[in-house]
C-alpha positions in Angstrom: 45.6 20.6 51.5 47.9 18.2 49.5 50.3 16.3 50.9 53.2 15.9 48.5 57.2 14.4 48.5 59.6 16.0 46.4 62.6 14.0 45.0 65.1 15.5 43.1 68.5 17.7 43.1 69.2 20.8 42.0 67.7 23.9 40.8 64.5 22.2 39.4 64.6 20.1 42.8 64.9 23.3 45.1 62.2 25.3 42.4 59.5 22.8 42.7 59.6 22.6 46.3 59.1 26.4 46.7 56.7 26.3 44.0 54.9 23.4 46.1 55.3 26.0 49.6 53.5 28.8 47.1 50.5 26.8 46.2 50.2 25.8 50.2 50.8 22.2 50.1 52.1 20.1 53.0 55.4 19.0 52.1 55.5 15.7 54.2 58.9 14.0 52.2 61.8 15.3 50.6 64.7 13.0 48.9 67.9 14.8 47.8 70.4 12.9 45.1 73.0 13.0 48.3 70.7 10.6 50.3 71.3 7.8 47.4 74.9 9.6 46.1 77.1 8.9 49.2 77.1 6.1 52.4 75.3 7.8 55.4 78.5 8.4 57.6 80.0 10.5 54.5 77.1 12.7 53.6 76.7 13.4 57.4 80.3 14.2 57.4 79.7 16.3 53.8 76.5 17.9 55.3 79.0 19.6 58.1 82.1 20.3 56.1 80.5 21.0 52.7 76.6 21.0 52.3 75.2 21.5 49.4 72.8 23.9 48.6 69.7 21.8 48.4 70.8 20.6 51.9 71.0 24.1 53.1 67.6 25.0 51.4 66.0 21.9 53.1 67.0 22.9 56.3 66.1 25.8 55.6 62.8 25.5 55.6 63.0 22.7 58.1 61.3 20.1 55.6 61.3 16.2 56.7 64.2 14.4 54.7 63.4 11.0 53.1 67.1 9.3 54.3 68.4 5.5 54.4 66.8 4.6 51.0 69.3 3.6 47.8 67.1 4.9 45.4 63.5 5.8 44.5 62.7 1.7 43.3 64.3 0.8 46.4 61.6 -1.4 48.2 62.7 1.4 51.7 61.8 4.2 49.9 58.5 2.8 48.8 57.4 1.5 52.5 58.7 5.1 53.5 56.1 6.0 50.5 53.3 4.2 51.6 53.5 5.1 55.4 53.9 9.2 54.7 50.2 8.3 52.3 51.0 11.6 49.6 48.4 12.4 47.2 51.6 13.5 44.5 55.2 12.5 44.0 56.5 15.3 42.2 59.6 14.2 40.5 62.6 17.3 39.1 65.5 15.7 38.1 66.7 12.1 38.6 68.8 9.8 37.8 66.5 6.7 37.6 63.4 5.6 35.7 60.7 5.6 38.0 59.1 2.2 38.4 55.4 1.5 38.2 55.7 0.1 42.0 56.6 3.4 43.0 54.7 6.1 41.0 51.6 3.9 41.5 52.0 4.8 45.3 50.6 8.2 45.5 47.2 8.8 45.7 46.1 11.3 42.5 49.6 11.0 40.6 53.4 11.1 40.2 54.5 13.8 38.1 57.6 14.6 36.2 59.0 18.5 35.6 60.8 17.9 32.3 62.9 21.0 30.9 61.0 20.9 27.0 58.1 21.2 25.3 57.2 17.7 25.3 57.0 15.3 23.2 60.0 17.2 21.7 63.3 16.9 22.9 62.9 13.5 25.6 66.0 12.7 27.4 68.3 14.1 29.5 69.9 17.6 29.5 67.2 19.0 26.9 68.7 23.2 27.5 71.8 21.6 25.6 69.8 20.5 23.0 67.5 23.1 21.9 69.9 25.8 21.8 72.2 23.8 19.7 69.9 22.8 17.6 69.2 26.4 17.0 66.0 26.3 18.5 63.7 29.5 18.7 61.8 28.7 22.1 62.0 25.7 24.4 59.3 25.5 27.9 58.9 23.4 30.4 56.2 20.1 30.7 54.7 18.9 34.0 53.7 14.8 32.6 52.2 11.8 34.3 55.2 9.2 35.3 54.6 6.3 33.3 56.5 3.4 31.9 58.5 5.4 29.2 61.0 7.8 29.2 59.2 11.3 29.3 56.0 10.0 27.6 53.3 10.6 30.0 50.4 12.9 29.4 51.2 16.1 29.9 49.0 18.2 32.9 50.9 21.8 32.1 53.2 23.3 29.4 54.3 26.9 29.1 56.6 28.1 26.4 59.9 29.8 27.2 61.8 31.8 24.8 65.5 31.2 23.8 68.0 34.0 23.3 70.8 34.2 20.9 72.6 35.0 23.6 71.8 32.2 25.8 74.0 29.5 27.0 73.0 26.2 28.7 73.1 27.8 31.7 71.4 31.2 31.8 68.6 28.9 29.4 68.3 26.4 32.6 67.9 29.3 34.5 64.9 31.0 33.1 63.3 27.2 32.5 63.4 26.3 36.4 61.9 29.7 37.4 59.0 29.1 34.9 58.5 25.8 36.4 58.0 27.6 39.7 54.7 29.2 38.8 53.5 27.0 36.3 53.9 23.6 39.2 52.4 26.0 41.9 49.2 26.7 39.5 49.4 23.2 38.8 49.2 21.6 42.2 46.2 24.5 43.4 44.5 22.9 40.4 45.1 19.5 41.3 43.7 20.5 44.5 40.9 22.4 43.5 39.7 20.6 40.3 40.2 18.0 38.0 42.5 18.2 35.2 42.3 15.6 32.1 45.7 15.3 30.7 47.0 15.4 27.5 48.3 12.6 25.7 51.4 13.5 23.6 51.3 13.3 19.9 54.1 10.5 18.9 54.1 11.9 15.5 56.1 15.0 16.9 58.0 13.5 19.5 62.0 13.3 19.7 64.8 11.8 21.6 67.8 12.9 22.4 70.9 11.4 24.4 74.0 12.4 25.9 76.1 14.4 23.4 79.4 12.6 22.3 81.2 15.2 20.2 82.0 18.5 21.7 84.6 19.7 18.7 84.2 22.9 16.6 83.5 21.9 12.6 84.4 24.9 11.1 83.5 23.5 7.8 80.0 24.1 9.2 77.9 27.5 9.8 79.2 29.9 12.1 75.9 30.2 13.6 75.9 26.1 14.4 79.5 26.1 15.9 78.3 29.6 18.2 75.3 27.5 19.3 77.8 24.3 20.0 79.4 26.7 22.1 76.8 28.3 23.7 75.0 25.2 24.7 77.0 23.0 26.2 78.2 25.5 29.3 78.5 25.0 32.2 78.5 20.8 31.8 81.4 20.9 29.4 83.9 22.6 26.8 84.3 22.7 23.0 87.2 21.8 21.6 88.9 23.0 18.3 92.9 22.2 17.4 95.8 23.4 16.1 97.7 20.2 15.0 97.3 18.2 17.9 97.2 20.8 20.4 93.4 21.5 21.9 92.2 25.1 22.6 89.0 25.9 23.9 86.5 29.4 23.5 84.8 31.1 25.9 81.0 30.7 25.6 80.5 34.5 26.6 82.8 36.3 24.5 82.7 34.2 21.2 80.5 36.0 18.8 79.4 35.6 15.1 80.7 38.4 12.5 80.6 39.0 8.6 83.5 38.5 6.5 85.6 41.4 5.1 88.9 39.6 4.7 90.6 37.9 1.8 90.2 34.5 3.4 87.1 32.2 2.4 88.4 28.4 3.3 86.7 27.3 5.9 89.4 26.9 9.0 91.4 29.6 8.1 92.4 32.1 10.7 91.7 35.1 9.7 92.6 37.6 12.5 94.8 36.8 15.8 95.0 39.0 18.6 97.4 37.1 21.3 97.4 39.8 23.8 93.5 39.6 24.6 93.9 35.8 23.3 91.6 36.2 20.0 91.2 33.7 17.0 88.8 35.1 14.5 88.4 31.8 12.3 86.3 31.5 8.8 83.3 29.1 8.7 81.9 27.1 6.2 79.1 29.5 5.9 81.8 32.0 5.0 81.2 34.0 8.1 83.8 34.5 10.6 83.6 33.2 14.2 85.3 35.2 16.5 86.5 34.5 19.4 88.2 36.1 22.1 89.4 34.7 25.5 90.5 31.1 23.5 92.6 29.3 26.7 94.7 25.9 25.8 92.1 23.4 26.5 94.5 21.4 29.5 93.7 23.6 32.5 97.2 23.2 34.1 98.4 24.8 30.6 96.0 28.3 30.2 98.5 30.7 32.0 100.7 29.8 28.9 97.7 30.5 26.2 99.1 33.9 24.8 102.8 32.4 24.7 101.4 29.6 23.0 99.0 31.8 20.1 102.3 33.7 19.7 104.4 31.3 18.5 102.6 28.5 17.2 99.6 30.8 15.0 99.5 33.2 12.5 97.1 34.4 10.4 96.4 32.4 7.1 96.4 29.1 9.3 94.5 26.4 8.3 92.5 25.1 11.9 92.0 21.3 11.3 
């Protein structure tokens, strides 16, 4: 039986450890980003009044917690490390790059669940970046931990599809419930046989940070401002403007449509429906974006969103 610690937060976090209960492992550490996020006194306070859910899940399953460490290249966690003796570290999402001083600790490896199909699309928040870069399918990699940032050979890869339909979220979804069954075969494997991984092919691989601009270009492609849209939910909002003033669209109710109007300049508004707070706008594709359940961006503001598209917009206004 393997004896594995699980670090990590969130859905990946909570999906890898069931995935590491399915494949029978003994799950001798957990570390949660809470442990490292907040003093002790005020996650035990925040445990009581407000847990989160992969506190709740933990206890759930009455799993040994990894506490009193600042991080996982904190010189604690890796005596904690040494004295619980795992054969893996399994790693789904994290803040910090692993140091060789602690993914050298476990006896067969330390392994990383990263959200792509590796080497494509390294870096952080990859379910942003494949869907708006108008990507076809995305997957999920299980890599060694290694100096880089997502470069290790890969152990496992399975291919998930992407929807037109699909925002960040709902994408994130079906990714972390693939990782489930593909880490569960993964770790039986690991335990029954040996598996030679994978370098990755730098020729293909690609990086991709943060994203800095979230506003609408309607001088581009319908289809590209939809997928700006799409992808960036639930982290953030796009932004488009009227002037000065910022509106934002709703991810689930924007839609792409062909143009039967009069109006071919890119910006141009070429439908407005305040009641149900529509803006139907022309792209640079000529194609009309449409979208309906637009709020003023400033949350404090939205109640006065169809006030606002009645007075300030007509149709035949130029969006810039």
């Amino acid at each position: 039986m393997l004896k594995v610690v699980i670090v990590g937060y969130g859905e990946m976090f909570m999906n890898l450890i069931a995935a590491a209960l399915d494949a029978n492992c003994e799950i001798v550490g957990v570390l949660r980003k809470d442990i490292v996020k907040y003093s002790k006194y005020v996650r035990m306070i925040k445990d009581i009044v407000n847990p989160s859910v992969e506190h709740n899940y933990i206890k759930s399953y009455n799993l040994p917690e990894i506490t009193d460490v600042k991080g996982v290249n904190d010189e604690n966690f890796r005596r904690k490390l040494l004295k619980l003796n795992p054969d893996i570290l399994l790693v789904g999402s994290w803040g910090e790059k692993i140091e060789k001083s602690t993914y050298d600790i476990p006896k067969i490896a330390s392994i990383n669940a990263h959200p792509s199909l590796l080497p494509k699309y390294r870096g952080p928040n990859p379910y942003f970046w494949v869907i708006k870069n108008m990507e076809h399918e995305t997957g999920i990699t299980f890599h060694l931990i290694d100096d880089g940032y997502d470069t290790g050979a890969i152990l496992a890869q399975e291919i998930v599809k992407i929807f037109p339909s699909d925002t960040g979220e709902s994408l994130k979804k079906r990714v972390v419930l693939t990782a489930r069954g593909v880490c569960c075969e993964l770790l039986k494997a690991l335990n029954e046989d040996l598996i030679i991984p994978l370098t990755q092919n730098k020729d293909n691989s690609s990086y991709f940070s943060y994203p800095d601009d979230l506003t609408l270009d309607f001088t581009k492609s319908a289809e590209e401002n939809h997928a700006l849209i799409r992808a960036i939910h639930p982290w953030g909002e796009t932004l488009f403007y009227n002037n000065m003033t910022a509106l934002t669209p709703n991810p689930h109710t924007t839609f792409v449509e062909d143009n039967n109007t009069g109006y071919n300049t890119a910006g141009t508004i070429s439908d407005i429906n305040a009641e149900n707070k529509t803006l139907s706008v022309v792209c640079g594709d000529g194609k009309i974006l449409k979208m309906v359940n637009v709020n003023l961006a400033q949350k404090c503001d939205r109640p006065f969103t169809k006030n606002y598209l009645k007075r300030e917009l007509n149709i035949g206004n130029l969006l810039i």
